[in-house]
C-alpha positions in Angstrom: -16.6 18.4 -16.6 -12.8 17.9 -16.9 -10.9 18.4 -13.6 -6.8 19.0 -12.9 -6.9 16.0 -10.5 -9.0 13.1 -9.2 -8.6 12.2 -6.1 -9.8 8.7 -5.5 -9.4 7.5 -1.6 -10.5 3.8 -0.9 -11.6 3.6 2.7 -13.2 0.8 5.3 -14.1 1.4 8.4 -12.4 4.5 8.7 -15.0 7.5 8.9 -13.0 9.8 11.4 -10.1 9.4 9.5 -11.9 9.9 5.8 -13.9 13.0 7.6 -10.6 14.4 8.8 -8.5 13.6 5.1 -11.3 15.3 3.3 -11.4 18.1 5.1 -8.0 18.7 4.5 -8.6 18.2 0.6 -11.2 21.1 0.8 -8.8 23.1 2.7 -6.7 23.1 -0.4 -8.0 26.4 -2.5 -4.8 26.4 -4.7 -6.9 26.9 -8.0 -7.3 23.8 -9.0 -9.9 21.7 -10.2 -10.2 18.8 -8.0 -13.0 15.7 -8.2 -12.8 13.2 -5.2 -13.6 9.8 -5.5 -14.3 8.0 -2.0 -15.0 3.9 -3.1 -16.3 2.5 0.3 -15.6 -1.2 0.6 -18.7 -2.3 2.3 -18.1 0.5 5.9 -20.7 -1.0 8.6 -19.0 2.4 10.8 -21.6 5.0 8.7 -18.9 6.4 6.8 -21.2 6.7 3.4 -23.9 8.2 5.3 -20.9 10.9 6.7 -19.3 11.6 3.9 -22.9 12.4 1.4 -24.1 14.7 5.1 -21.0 16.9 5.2 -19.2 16.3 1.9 -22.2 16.2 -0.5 -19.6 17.2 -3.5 -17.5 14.2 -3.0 -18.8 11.3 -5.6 -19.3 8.3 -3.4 -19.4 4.6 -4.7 -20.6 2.1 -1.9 -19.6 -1.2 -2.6 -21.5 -4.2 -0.8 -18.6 -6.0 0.7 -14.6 -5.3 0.7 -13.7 -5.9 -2.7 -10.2 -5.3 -2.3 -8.0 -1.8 -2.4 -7.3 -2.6 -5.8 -10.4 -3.1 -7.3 -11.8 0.0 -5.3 -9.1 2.6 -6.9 -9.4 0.9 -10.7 -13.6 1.7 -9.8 -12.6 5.4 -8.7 -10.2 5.4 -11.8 -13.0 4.6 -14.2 -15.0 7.7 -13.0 -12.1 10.3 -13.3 -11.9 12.7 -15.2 -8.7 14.5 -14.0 -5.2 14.7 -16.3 -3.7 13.5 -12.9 -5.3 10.4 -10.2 -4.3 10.6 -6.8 -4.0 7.6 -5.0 -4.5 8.9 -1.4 -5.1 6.2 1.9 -8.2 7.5 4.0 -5.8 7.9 7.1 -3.4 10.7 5.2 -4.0 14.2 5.9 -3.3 16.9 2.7 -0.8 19.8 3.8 -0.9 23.3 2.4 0.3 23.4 -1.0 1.1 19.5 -1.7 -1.9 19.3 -4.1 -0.8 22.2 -6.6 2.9 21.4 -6.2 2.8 17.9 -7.4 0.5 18.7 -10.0 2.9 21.7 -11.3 6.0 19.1 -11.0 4.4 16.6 -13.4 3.5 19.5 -15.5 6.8 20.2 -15.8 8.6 17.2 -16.0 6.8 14.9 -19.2 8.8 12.2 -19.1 7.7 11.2 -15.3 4.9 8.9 -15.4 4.2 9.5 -11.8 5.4 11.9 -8.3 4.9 11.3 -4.8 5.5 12.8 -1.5 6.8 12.6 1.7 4.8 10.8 4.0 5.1 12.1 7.5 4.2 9.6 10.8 2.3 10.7 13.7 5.8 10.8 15.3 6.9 13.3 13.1 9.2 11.3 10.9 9.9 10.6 7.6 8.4 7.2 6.7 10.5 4.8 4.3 8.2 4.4 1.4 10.3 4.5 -1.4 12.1 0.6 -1.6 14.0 -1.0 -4.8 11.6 -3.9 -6.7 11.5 -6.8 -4.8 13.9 -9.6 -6.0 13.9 -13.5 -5.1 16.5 -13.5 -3.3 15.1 -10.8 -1.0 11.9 -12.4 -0.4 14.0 -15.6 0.6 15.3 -13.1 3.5 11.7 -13.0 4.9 12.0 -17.0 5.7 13.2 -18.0 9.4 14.4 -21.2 8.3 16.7 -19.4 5.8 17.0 -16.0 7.2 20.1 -17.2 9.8 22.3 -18.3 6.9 22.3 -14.7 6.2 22.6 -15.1 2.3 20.4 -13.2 1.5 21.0 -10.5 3.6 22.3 -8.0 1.1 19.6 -8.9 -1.3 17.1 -8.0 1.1 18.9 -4.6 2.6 19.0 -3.9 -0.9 15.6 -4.1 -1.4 14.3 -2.3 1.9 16.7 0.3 2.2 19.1 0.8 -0.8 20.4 4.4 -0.7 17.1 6.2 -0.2 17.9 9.7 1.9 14.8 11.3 2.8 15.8 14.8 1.9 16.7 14.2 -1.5 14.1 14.5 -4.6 14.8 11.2 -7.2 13.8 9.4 -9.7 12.8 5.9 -7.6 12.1 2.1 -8.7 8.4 2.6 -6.8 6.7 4.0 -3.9 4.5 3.0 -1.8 0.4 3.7 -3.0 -0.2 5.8 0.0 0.3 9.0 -1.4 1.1 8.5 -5.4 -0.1 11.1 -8.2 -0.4 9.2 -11.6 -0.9 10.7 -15.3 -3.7 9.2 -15.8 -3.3 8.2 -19.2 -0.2 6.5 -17.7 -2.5 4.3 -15.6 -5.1 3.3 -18.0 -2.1 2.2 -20.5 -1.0 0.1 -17.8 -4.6 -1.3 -17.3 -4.7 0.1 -13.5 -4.5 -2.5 -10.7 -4.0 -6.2 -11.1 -6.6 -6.8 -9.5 -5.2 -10.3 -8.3 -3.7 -8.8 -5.8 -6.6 -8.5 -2.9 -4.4 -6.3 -0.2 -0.5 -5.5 -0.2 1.9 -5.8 -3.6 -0.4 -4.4 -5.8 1.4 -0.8 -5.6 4.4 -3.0 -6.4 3.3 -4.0 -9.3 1.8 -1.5 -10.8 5.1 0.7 -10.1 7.2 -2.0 -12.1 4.6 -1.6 -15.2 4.6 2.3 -14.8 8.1 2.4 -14.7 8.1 0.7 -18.3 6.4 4.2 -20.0 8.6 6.7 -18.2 9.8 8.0 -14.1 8.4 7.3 -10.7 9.9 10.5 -8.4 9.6 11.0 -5.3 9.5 14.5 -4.4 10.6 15.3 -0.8 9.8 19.3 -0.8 6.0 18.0 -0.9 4.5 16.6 3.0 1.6 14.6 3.2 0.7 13.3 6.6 0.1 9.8 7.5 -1.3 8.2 10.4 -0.1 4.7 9.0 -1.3 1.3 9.2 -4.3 1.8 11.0 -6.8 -0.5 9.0 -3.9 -3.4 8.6 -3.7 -3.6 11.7 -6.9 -4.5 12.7 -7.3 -7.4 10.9 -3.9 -8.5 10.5 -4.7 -12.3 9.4 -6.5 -11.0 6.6 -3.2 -9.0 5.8 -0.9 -11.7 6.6 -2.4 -14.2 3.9 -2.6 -10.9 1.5 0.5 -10.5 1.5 1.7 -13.9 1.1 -0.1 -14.0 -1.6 0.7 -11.2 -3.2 4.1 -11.7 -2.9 3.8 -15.4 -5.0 1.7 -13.2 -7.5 4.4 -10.7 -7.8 7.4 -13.3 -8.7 5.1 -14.7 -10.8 4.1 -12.1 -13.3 8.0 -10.7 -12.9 10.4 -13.4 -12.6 11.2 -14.9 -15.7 12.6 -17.8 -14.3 9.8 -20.0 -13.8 11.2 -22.4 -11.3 11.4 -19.3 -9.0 7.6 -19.0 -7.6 7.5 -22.7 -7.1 10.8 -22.7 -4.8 9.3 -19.7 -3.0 5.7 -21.4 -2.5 7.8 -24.2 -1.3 9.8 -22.7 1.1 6.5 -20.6 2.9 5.1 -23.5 3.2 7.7 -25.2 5.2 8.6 -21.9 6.9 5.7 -21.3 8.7 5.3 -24.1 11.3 8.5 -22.9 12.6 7.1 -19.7 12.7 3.9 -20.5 14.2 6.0 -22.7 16.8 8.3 -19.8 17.7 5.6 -17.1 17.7 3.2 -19.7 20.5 6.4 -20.4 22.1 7.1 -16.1 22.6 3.6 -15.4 23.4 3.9 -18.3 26.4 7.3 -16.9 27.8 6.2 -13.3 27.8 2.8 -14.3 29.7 4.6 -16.3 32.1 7.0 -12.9 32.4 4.4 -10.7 33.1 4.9 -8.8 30.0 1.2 -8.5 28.9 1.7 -5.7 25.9 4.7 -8.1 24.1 2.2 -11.3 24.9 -0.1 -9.5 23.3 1.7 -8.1 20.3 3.2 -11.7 20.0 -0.2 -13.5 20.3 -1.8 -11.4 17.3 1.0 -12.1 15.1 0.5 -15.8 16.2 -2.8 -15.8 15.3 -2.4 -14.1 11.7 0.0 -16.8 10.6 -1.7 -19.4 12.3 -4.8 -18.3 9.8 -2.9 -18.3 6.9 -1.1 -22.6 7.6 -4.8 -23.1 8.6 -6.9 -21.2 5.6 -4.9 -19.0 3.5 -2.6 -21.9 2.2 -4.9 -23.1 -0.1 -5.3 -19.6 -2.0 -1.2 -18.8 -1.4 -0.8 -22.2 -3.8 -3.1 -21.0 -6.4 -1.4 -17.7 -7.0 
């Protein structure tokens, strides 16, 4: 049966937060005809079990392992049937109204290819998910041993802030994956997800190819609620080489110059001893100090990048 919307919501590990988010969905009663999609990457926390005992409407695929957030939404994409997908992050929560008013924007406006919220923190604030396209010159801002020259400062400010006001609805370079409702045909033109990119960019890219069939807006008037981050944080090494990765992958498929991936491979490579060295060196100092929460906090992000110079460099070179 053809449906307004499909909803497809990629979760691991997260069964209190998926409970909770689609409760919220079946809150909605706005008239519309809504399919969810929850892809499971391989949950050992019950959450397909939860989900079939107290959502038996919601269409379930249970993959063996964590195939990748990616992968899991092209899946849920390949069983829609809505004119719209909703890309939705198992910790958001839906607000009254957000469902029917995105749907009736991109009703309205044909030439946008895509709409997406505001995303609210816990704290009550506007999160910044709306960013210009990453250029290489903003990437080389990430890079300790380059980021004191400060040349690439406006590059990179350019990139993470540019002039994005909160309040004000626009038509945006991309958006953050969060929260994102897609014409669908829109999507399988594009061919979905790279699915290259195992966990962070991938929303990147797919905005830079969406953005060559018509508008991304981001629509402020709409609220969905997110908790943020929850997942990422948990296993931050796996994010850490993730994203490394799919930062090389990015420059690669959008960079014309060719040169400009290799210099960027280059420079990681010899950027992150000295961050390992400084990150061991703040996690010492702040023990020493007493400050157990900062050790702590410093001594996670040690370990992430000291698993991507020891594991994840291999992969990073292959992108």
């Amino acid at each position: 049966m053809a449906a307004d919307l499909s909803i497809c919501i990629v979760n691991w590990n997260g069964k209190a937060m998926l409970l909770d988010l689609l409760a919220s969905i079946g809150r909605q009663g706005e008239g519309l005809a809504i399919q969810t999609i929850v892809v499971d990457n391989g949950s050992a926390d019950g959450s397909v079990g939860a989900v079939a005992g107290a959502f038996g409407e919601v269409e379930v695929i249970a993959n063996s392992c964590n195939a990748g957030f990616g992968v899991a939404n092209n899946q849920a994409a390949h069983r829609a049937r809505g004119r719209y997908l909703l890309l939705l992050n198992n910790d958001t929560l839906v607000r009254a109204g957000a469902l029917r008013t995105l749907v009736g924007f991109l009703d309205g406006h044909p030439n946008a290819v895509a709409a997406a919220p505001r995303l609210v923190g816990a704290d009550g604030r506007t999160q910044q998910t709306v960013r210009a396209l990453p250029t290489f010159g903003a990437l080389l801002d990430r890079l300790l041993i380059l980021k004191w020259t400060r040349l690439n400062r406006r590059a990179y400010r350019e990139y993470r802030d540019g002039e994005f006001d909160p309040d004000r609805p626009a038509a945006v370079a991309q958006v953050a994956a969060a929260a994102l409702m897609i014409r669908r045909e829109a999507f399988e033109a594009v061919g979905g997800f790279d699915e290259g990119f195992v966990f962070g960019v991938e929303d990147v890219d797919l905005c830079a190819r969406l953005a060559r069939l018509g508008e991304i807006h981001y629509r402020p008037e709409v609220a969905i609620d997110h908790l943020g981050r929850v997942g990422s944080r948990a296993n931050r090494a796996f994010v850490y080489t993730a994203y490394e990765c799919g930062y090389a992958r990015y420059l690669r498929k959008h960079d014309r110059r060719g040169w400009a991936v290799w210099i960027y491979k280059l420079l990681v490579t010899l950027d992150v001893p000295v961050r390992v060295a400084l990150l061991a060196g703040s996690t010492v100092v702040n023990r020493l100090r007493g400050r157990r929460e900062r050790a702590g906090e410093y001594g996670a992000r040690l370990a992430a990048a000291t698993g991507f110079l020891m594991t994840g460099m291999g992969r990073f070179w292959r992108e």
